[in-house]
KEKE-745271 format. One line per field, with one value per residue: residue number from 1; x, y, z of N, C-alpha, C, O in turn. Coordinates in pm, whole numbers, plus 32768, in hexadecimal, padded with zeros to 4 digits. Layout:
num: c(NUM,...) $
n.px: c(X,...) $
n.py: c(Y,...) $
n.pz: c(Z,...) $
ca.px: c(X,...) $
ca.py: c(Y,...) $
ca.pz: c(Z,...) $
c.px: c(X,...) $
c.py: c(Y,...) $
c.pz: c(Z,...) $
o.px: c(X,...) $
o.py: c(Y,...) $
o.pz: c(Z,...) $
This chain:
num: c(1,2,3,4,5,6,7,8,9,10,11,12,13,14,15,16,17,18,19,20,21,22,23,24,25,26,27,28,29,30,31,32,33,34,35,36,37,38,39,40,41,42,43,44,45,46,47,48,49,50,51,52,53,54,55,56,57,58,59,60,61,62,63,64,65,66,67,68,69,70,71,72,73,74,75,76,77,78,79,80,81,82) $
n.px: c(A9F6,AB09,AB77,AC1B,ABA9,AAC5,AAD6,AB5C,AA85,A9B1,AA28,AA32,A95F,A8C3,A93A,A924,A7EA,A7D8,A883,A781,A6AA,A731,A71E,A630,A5B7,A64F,A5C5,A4C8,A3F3,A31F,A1DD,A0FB,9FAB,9F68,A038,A04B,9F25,9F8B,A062,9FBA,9EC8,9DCE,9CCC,9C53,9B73,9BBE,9CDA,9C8D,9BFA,9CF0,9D8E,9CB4,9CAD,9DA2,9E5E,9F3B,A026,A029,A013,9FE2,A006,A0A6,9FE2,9EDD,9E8D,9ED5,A012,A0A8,A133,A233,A2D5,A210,A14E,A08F,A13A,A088,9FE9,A045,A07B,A0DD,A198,A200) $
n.py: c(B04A,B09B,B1D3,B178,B067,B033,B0DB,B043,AF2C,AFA4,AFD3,AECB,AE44,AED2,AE72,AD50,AD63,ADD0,AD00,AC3C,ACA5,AC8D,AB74,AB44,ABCA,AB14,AA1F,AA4F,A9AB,AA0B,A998,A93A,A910,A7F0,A74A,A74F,A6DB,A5DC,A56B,A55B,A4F0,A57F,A62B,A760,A7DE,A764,A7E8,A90E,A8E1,A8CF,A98F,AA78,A9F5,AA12,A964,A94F,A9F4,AAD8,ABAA,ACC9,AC97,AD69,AD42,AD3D,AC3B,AB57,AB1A,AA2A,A9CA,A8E4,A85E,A899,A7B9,A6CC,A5D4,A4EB,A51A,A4C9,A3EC,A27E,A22C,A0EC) $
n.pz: c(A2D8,A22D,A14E,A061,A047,A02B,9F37,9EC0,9E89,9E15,9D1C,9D0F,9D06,9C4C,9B54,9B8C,9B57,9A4C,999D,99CA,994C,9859,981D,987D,973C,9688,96D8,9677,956C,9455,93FE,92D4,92F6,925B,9297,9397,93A9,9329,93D6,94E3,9473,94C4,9444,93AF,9472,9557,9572,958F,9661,972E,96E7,9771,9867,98C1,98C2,97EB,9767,9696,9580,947F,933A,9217,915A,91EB,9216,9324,93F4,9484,95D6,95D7,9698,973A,9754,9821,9892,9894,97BF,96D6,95CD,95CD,94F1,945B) $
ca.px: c(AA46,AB45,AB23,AC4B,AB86,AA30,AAD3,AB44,AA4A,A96B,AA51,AA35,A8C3,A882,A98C,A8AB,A751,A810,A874,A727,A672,A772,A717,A5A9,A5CD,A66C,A592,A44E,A3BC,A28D,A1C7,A084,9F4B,9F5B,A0B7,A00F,9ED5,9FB9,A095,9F87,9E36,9D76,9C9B,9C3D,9B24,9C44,9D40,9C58,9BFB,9D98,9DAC,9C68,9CC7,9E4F,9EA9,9FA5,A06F,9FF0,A023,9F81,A040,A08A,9F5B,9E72,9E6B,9F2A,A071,A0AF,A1F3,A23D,A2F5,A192,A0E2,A0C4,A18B,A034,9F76,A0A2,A042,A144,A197,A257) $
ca.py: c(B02F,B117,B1E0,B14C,AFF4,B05E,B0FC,AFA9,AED3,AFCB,AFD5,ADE7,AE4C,AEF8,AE13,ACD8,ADA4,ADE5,AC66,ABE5,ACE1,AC91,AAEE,AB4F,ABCE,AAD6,A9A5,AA4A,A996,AA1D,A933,A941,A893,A771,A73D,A714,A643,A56D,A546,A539,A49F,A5CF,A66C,A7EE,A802,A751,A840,A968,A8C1,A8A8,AA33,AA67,A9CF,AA55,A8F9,A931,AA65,AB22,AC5B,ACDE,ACB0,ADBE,AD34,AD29,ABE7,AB22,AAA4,AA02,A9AE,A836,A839,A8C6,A76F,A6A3,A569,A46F,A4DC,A4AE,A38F,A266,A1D9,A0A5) $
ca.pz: c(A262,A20C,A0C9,9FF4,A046,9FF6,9EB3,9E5C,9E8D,9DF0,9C95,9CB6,9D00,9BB8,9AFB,9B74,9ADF,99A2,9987,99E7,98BF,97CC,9835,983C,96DE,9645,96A4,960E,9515,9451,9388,92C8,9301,923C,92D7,941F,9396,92F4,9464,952F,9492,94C9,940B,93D4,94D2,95D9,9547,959D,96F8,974D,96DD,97A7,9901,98C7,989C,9789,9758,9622,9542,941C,92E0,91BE,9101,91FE,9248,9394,9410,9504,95D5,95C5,971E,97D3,9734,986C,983D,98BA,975C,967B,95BC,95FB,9483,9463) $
c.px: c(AA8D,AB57,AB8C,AC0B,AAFF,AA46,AAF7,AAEE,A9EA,A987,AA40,A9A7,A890,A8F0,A95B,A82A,A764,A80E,A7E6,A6AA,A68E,A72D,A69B,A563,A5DF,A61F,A4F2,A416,A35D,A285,A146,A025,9F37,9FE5,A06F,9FAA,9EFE,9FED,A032,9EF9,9DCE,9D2D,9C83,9BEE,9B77,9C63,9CFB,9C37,9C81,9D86,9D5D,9C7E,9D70,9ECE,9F32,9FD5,A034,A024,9FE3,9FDB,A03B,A01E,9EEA,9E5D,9EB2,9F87,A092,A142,A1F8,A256,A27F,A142,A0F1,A0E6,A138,9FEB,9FE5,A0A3,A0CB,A134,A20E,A28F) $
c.py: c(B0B1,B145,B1AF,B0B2,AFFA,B0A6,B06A,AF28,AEF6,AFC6,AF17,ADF4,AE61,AEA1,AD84,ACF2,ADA4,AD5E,AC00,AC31,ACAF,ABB9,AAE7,AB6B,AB6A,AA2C,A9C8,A9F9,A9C0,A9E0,A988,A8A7,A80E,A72C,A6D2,A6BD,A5B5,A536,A50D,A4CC,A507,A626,A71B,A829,A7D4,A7CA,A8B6,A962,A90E,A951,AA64,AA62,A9D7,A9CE,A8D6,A9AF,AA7F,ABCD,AC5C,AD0A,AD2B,ADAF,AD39,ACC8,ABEA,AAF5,AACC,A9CA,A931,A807,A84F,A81A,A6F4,A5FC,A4DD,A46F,A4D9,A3EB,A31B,A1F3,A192,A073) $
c.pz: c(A23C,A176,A055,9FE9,A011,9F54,9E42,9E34,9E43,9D44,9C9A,9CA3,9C56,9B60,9AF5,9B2B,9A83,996C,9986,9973,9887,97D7,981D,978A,9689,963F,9696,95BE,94F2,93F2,936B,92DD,92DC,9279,935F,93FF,936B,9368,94F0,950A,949D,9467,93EF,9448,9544,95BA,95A6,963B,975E,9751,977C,9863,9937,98FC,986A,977A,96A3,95F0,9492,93AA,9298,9173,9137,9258,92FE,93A5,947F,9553,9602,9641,9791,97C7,97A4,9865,983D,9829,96D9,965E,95AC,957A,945E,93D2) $
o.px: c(AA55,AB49,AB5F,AC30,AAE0,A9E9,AAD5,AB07,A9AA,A92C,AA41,A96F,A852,A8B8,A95B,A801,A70B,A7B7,A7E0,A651,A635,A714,A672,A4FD,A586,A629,A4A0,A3AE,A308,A2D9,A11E,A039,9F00,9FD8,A065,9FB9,9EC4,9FBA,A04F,9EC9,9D61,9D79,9CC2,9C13,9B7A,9C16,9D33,9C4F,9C77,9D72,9D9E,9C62,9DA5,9F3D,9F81,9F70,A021,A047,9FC3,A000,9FDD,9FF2,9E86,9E2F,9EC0,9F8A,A09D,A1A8,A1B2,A219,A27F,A0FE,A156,A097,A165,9FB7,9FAE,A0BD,A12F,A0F0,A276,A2EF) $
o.py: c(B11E,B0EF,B1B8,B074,AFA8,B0AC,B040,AED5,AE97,AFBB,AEDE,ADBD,AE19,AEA5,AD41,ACA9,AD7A,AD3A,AB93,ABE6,AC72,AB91,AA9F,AB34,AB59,A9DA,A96E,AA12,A9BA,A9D4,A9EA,A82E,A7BD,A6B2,A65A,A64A,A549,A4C9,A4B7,A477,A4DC,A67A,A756,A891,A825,A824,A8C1,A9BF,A963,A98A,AA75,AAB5,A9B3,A9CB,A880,A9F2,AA25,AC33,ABFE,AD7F,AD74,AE16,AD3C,ACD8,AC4F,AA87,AB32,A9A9,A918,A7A6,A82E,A7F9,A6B0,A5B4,A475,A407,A4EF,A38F,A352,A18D,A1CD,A025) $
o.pz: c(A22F,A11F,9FE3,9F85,9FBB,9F03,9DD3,9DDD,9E14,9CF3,9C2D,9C44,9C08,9AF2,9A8E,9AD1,9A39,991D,994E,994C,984B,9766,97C2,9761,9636,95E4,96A6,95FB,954A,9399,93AB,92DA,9327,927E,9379,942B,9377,9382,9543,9556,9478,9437,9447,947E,95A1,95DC,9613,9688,97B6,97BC,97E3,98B9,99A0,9931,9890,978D,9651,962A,944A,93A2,92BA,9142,90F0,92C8,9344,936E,94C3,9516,9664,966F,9807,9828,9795,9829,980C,97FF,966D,96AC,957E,957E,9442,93CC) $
């Protein structure tokens, strides 16, 4: 590969990473716990399981507590209300 081709592919390279951050970013969601018990049915001792066995994507709020990111919750225990 010659190096004005390897310089370009290297500037779509990092211009796709940038795009695919800025996309990762934006469909975050973080909820709290009752969020998710209410969505899923689960309780705290689940909840804690899910954390536990890296089930559910997690982080540790400003208070202490948990939130969690809505898009990790996998879409079989999302409770299906008609």
């Amino acid at each position: 590969m010659d190096k004005e081709t390897k310089e370009q592919f290297e500037r779509l390279n990092k211009k796709l990473n940038d795009l695919l951050a800025a996309q990762r970013k934006v469909s975050e969601t973080w909820v709290g716990p009752s969020f998710v018990t209410d969505l899923t049915g689960w309780n705290f001792e689940k909840m804690r399981q899910a954390r536990q066995n890296k089930m559910i994507e997690f982080k540790r709020s400003p208070g202490g507590g948990y939130l969690y990111k809505l898009e990790s919750i996998p879409e079989q225990f999302i409770k299906k209300v008609s």
